[in-house]
SEDO-936282 format. One record per residue (C-alpha): x, y, z. Coordinates in nm, 2 decimals. Layout:
N
X	Y	Z;
...
***
This chain:
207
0.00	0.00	0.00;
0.13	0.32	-0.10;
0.13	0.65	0.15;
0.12	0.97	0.03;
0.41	1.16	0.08;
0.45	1.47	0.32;
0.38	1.79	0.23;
0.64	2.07	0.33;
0.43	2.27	0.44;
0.73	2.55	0.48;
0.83	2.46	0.11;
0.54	2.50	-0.02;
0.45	2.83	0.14;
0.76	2.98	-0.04;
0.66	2.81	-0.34;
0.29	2.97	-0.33;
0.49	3.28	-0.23;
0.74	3.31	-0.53;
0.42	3.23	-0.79;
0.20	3.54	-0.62;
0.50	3.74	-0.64;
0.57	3.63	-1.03;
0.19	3.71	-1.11;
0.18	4.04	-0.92;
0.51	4.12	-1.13;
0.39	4.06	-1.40;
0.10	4.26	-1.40;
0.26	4.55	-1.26;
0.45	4.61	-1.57;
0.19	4.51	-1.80;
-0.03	4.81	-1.64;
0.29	5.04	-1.61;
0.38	4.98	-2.02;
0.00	5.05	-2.08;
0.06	5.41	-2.01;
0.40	5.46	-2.01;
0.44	5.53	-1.63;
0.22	5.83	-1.67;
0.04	5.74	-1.27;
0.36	5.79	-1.13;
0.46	6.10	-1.30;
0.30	6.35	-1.04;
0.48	6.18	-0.73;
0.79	6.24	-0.93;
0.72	6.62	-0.97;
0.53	6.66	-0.63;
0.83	6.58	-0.44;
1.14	6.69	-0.69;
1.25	6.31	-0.71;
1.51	6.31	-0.98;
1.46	5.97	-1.12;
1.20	5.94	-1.40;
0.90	5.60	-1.40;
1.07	5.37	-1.56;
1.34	5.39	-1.26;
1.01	5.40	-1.03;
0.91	5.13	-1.16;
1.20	4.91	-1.12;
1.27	5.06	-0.77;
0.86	4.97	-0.67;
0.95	4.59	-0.75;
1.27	4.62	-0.55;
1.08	4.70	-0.27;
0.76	4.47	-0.30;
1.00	4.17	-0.36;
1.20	4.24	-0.06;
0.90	4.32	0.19;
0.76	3.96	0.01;
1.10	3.81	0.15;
1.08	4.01	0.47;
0.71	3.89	0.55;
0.79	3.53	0.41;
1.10	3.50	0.68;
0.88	3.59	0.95;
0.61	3.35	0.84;
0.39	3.62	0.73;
0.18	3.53	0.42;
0.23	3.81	0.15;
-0.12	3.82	0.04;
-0.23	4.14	0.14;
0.07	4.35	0.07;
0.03	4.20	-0.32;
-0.33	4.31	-0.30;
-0.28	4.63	-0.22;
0.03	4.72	-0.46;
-0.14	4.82	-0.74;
0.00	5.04	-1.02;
-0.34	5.22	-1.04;
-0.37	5.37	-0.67;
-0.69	5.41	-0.69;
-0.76	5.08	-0.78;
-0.61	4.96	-0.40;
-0.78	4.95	-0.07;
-0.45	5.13	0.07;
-0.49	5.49	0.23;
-0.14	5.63	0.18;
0.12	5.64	-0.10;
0.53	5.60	0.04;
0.75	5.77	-0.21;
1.12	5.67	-0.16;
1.35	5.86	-0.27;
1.71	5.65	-0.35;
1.98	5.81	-0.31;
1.88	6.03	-0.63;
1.96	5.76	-0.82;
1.61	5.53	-0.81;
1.26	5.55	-0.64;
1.01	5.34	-0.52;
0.63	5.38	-0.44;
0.49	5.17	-0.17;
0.07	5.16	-0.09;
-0.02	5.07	0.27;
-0.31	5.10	0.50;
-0.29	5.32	0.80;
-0.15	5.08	1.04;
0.13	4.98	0.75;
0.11	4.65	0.89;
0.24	4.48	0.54;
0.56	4.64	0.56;
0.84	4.67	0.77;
1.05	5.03	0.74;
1.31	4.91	0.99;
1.40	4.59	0.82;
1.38	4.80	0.49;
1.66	5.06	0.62;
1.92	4.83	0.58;
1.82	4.63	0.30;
2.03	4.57	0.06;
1.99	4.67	-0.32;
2.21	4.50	-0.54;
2.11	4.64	-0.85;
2.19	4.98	-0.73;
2.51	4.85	-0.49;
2.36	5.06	-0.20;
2.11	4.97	0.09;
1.83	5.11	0.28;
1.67	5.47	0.20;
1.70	5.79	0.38;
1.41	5.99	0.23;
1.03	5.93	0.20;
0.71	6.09	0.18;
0.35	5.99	0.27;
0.07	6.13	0.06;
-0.28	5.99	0.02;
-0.36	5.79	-0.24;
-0.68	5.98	-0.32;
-0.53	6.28	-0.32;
-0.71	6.45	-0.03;
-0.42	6.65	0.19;
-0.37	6.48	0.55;
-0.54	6.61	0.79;
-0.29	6.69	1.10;
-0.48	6.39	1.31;
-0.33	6.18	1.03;
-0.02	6.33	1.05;
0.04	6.26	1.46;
-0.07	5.90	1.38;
0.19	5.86	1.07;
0.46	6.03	1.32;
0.37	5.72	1.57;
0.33	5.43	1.33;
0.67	5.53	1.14;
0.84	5.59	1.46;
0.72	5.29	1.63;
0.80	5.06	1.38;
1.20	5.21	1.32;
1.27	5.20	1.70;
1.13	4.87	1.78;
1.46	4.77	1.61;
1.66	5.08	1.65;
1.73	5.29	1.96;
1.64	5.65	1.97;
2.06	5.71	1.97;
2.14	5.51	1.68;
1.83	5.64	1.42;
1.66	5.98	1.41;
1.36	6.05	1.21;
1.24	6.42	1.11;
0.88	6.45	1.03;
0.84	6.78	0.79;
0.46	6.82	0.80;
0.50	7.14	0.61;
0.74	7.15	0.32;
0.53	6.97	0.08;
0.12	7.07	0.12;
-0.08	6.78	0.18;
0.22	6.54	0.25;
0.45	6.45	0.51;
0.84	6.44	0.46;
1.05	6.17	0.67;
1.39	6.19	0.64;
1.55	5.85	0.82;
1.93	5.89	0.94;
2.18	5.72	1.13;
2.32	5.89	1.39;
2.70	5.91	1.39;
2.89	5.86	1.73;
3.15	6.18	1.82;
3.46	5.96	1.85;
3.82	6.17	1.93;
3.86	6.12	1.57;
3.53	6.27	1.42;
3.48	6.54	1.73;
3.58	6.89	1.53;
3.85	7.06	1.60;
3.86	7.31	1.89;
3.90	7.68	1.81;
***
């Protein structure tokens, strides 16, 4: 009598994982050549980010594949953040838009729900990029993804979802955030930095 072999059930997540991730891929450029990245022109101007859609592009599946991996390491099924990364905003259930700024050199857009529960921005701030040779990101932005300003209620929540999630991994002495609510109307500017440690070396020079 034959018995049936044993599902991996860990292999097989991943392997459910990789083909949602292929699909959503897929799809994401098909929509993005349909218009030529025209949806993610106004981010682009709106914030003064240097890179044009097609690196936006790119950069967006950069980031979705490695908060996939990020969630599939911590056993999280990637479901929801797929669902709502779509390259028509308005066609998600998300509430805000994350533009990343890279370094000047790429850019990403991220949609997330309020909570931002999909994503994890600490785990992203040293993440590694290899087709850029640089990790992490310093700058962002949250806007909302129906185009409505945030209302400064949203803006004190955003300032303790962000900052909650960074220093659940990072002490207050080795990352600052700045939250610029006023720079850009309607939007909210994060700039994410590592602190650097006065050593006898790097303390200035006395007058």
């Amino acid at each position: 009598m034959r018995t049936a072999k044993k599902i991996n059930q860990p292999a097989q997540r991943r392997l459910n994982a990789e083909t949602l991730l292929r699909s959503w891929e897929q799809e994401f450029r098909a929509d993005f050549a349909r218009d030529g990245g025209a949806r993610f022109e106004p981010l682009l101007q709106r914030f003064g980010i240097r890179s044009d859609a097609q690196e936006m592009l790119e950069g967006t599946v950069d980031f979705v594949i490695a908060c996939a991996a990020l969630a599939s390491t911590g056993g999280v099924e990637i479901g929801a953040l797929l669902a709502d990364q779509r390259y028509d905003g308005q066609a998600s259930s998300a509430t805000y838009a994350l533009t990343f700024d890279l370094f000047g050199r790429s850019s990403a857009r991220l949609l997330v729900r309020p909570e931002m529960k999909s994503i994890d921005l600490a785990d992203l701030y040293e993440y590694p990029w290899e087709r850029l040779r640089k990790a992490g990101y310093g700058d962002f932005w949250v806007s909302r993804v129906d185009g409505e300003d945030l209302s400064m209620e949203e803006i004190e929540e955003l300032d303790r979802v962000v900052s909650g999630d960074i220093w659940l991994d990072y002490s207050e002495d080795e990352i600052s955030i700045i939250f610029d609510p006023d720079t850009y109307a309607g939007a909210l500017a994060i700039t994410v930095y590592q602190q650097i440690e006065n050593t006898p070396d790097t303390e200035a020079p006395e007058p």
